[in-house]
C-alpha positions in Angstrom: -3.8 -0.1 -4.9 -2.6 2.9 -2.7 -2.3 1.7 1.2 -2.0 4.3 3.8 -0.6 3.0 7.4 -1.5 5.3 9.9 -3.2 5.6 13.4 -3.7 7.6 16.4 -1.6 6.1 18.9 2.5 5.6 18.8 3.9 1.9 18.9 1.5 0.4 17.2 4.0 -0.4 14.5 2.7 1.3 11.0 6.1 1.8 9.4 6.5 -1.9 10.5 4.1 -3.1 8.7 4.4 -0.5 5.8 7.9 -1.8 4.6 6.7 -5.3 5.2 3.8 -4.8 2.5 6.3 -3.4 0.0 8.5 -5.4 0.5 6.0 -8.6 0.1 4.3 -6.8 -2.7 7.7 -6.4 -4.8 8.8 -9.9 -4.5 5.5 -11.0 -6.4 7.2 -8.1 -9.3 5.1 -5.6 -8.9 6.1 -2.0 -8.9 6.0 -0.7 -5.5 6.5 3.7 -4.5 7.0 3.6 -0.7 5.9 7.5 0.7 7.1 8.3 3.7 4.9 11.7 5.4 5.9 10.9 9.5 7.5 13.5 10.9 9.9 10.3 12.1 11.0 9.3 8.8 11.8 6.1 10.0 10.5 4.4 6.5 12.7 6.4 4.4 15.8 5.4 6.7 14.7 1.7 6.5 15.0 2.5 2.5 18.4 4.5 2.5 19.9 1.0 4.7 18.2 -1.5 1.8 19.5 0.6 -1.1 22.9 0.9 1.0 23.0 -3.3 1.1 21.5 -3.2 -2.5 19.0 -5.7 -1.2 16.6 -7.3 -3.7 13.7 -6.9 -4.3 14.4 -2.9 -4.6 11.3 -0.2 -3.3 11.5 3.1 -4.7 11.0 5.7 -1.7 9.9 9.4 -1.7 9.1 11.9 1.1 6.2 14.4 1.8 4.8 16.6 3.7 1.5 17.9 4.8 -0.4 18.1 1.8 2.0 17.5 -0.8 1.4 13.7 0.0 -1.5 14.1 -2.7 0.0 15.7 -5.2 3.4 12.9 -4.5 1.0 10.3 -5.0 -0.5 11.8 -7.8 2.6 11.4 -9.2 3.8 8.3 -8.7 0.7 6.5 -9.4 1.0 5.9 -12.7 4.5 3.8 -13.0 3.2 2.1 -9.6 1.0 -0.8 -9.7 1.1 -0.3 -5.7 1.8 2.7 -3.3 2.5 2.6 0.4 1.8 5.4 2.5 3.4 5.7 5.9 1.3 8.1 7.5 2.3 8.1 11.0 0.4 7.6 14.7 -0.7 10.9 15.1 -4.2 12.9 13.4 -2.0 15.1 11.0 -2.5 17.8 8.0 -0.4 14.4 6.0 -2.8 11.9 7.4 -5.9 13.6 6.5 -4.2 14.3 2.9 -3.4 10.7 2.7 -6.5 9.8 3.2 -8.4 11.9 0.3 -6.3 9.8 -2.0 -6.1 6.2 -0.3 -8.1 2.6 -1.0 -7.5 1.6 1.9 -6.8 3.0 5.5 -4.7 0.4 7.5 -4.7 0.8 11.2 -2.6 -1.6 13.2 -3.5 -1.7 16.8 -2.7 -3.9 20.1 -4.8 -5.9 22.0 -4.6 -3.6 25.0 -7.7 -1.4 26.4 -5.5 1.6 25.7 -5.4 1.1 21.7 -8.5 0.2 21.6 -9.9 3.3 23.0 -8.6 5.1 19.9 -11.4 2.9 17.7 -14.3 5.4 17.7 -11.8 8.0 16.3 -10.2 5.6 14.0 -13.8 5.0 12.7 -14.5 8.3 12.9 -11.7 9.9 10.8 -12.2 7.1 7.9 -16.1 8.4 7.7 -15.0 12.1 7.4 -12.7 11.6 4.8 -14.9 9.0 2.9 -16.7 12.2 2.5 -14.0 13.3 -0.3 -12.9 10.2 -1.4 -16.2 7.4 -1.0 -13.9 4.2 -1.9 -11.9 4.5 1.0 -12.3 1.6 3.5 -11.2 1.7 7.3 -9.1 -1.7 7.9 -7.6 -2.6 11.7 -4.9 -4.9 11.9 -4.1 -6.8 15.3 -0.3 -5.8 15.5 2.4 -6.8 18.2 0.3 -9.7 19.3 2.4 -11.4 22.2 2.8 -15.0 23.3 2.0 -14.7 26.7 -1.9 -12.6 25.8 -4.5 -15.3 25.8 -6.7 -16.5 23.1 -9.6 -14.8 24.4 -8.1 -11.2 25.2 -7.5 -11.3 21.3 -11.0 -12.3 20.5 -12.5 -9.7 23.1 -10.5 -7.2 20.5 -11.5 -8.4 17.8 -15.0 -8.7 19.1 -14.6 -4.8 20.1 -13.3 -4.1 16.6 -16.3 -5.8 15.1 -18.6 -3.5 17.6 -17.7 -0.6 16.0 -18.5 -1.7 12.8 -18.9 -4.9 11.1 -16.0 -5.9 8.9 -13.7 -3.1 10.4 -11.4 -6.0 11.0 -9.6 -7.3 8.2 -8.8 -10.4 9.5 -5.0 -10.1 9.9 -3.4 -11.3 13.3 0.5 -10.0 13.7 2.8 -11.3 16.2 5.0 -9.5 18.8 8.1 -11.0 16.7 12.1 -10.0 17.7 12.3 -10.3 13.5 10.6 -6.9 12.7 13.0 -5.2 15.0 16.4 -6.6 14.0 15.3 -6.4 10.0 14.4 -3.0 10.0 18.2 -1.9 11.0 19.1 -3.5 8.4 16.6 -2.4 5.6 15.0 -5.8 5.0 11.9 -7.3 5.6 11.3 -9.9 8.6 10.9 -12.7 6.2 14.2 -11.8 4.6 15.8 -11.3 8.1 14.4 -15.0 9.2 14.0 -16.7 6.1 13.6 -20.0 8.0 10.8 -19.0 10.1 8.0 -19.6 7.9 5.4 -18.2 10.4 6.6 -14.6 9.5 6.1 -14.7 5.9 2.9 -16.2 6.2 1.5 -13.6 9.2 2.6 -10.6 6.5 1.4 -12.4 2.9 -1.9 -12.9 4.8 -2.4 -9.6 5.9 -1.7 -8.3 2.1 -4.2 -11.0 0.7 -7.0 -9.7 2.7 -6.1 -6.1 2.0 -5.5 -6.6 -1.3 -9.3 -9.2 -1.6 -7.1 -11.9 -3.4 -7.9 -13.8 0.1 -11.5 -13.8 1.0 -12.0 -15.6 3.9 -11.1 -13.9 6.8 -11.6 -16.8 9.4 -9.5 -19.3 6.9 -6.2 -19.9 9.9 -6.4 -17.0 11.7 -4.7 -17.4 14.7 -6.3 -16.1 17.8 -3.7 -17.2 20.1 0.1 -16.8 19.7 2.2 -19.2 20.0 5.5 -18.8 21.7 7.1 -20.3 18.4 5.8 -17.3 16.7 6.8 -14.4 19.2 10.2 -14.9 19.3 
């Protein structure tokens, strides 16, 4: 499965949630290529601080630009069983590229009328590059989802999400969780950061089941409201 995290607005927490996926997808043993084609290169510093701590599991990590991202995962695609594309926030030459070649387009966003003004063109750019490459699907996660939003604000997203299209949602509800930030300096995952706090693990193995279609139910305890035990 190739997975490209990318979007059209900054903070929305791609290479967040990039690393996360490898790293959740490498502690089931499969082979996982992380490629990181922002111009930020903040993936491929999370992966020089894990290989620097020699934490386990290990994710191989490769850089590209503009188009080379095709020919890179071209590459890499055949001693992968998985590869992670962190594509950036911004409509890019390495974004459209990523996209030719990509299952799945993952586009976290906030609950906030400001990301969810960048849907249309989310939507949009998924249907032009479907053109070249008519597998690809267009999935939005709810990303950086904070304690103190109410229940219904997150459904009014989700319900604006749906408007678009039907199913552009995937289902996947992230919280606004201290544990992102202080892992990534260190080159882990949250749930390797805060192995006690069971709520991150399951928040990020959900999201990879419904990308991945080993979970089908996108309803089955999705949370709609954070809890403040959950944004920490």
């Amino acid at each position: 499965m190739i997975l490209l995290f990318g979007g059209l607005k900054g903070g929305v927490g791609t290479s967040t949630l990039a690393v996360n996926s490898a790293v959740e997808l490498a502690s089931n043993g499969d082979n996982v290529w992380l490629i990181d084609c922002d111009h930020r290169k903040s993936a491929y510093q999370w992966h020089v601080m894990r290989q620097r701590a020699a934490h386990t599991p290990p994710i191989s990590c490769s850089v590209a630009n503009g188009r080379d991202v095709i020919q890179e995962t071209e590459k890499r695609s055949p001693q992968a069983d998985h590869i992670i594309i962190d594509a950036g926030n911004t409509e890019s030459v390495h974004l459209r590229a990523g996209l030719t070649v990509a299952d799945k387009f993952v586009a976290p966003i906030q609950p906030t009328q400001f990301d969810l003004w960048t849907l249309d063109s989310l939507h949009s750019l998924q249907q032009r590059a479907a053109q070249y490459n008519p597998k690809l699907s267009c999935n939005v996660v709810l990303n950086r989802v904070q304690a103190r939003i109410p229940g219904s604000q997150t459904e009014d997203a989700i319900s604006a999400i749906e408007e678009i299209q039907t199913g552009l949602f995937c289902g996947a509800v992230i919280a606004d969780n201290l544990a992102y930030q202080n892992s990534a300096m260190l080159g882990q995952a949250a749930k390797e950061w805060a192995p006690s706090d069971g709520k991150v693990a399951t928040e990020i193995l959900r999201m990879v089941g419904l990308l991945l279609g080993t979970l089908k139910t996108q309803d089955e305890g999705m949370p709609i409201h954070i809890s403040k035990d959950q944004a920490v």
